[in-house]
N, C-alpha and C positions, 0 to 999 in steps of 0.2 A: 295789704297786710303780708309781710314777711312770711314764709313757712315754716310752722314748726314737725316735729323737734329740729333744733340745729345742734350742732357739733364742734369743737372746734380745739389749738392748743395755744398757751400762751405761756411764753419764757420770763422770768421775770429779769429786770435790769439793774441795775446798780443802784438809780434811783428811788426806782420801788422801796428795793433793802433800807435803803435808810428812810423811807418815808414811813415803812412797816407799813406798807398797804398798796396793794394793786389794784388797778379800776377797769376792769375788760369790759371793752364796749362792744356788744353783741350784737346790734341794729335787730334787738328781737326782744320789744319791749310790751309784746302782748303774752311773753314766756311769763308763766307763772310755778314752775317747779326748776329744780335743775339736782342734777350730779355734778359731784367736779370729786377730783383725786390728787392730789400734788405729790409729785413724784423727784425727790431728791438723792442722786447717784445713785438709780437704779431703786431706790429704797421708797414705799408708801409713807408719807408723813404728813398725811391729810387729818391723824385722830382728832387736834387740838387746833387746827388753822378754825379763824372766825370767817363763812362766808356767808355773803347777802345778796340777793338779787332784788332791785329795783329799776322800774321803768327799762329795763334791759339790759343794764350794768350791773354784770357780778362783778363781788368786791372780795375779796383776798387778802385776810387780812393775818396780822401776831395775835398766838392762842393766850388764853390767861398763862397756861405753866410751860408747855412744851416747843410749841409748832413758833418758830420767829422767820417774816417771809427774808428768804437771801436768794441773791442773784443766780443766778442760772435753773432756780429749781422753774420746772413744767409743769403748769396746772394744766390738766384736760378736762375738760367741759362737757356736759348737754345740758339743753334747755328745752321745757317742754309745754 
């Protein structure tokens, strides 16, 4: 078993943006809580992003009104 908490960052790609959704694979699928913060030019824009953690993939996703995922933004992580 993996150790927890882990840590980690993830940039999003071009892809992602137009898929409106990122899938970070953690290899830490006994993590049952997590933080994350998405971080766009310098600026927090995590209020509205939709995330979910399953089986060890947190997911990153377009908020209902504000947060839409675009390329280069940093999501930072823990899992615990």
């Amino acid at each position: 078993m993996a150790k927890l908490p882990a840590h980690g960052r993830h940039v999003m790609t071009a892809d992602e943006a137009t898929a409106n959704t990122a899938a970070i694979l953690t290899d830490k699928p006994s993590a049952s809580a997590f933080l994350v913060q998405v971080w766009r030019s310098g600026v927090d824009v995590t209020a509205d992003a939709v995330v979910t953690l399953l089986d060890g993939t947190l997911t990153v996703a377009d908020g209902a009104a504000t947060y839409s995922v675009t390329a280069g933004d940093v999501v930072a992580w823990m899992l615990f």
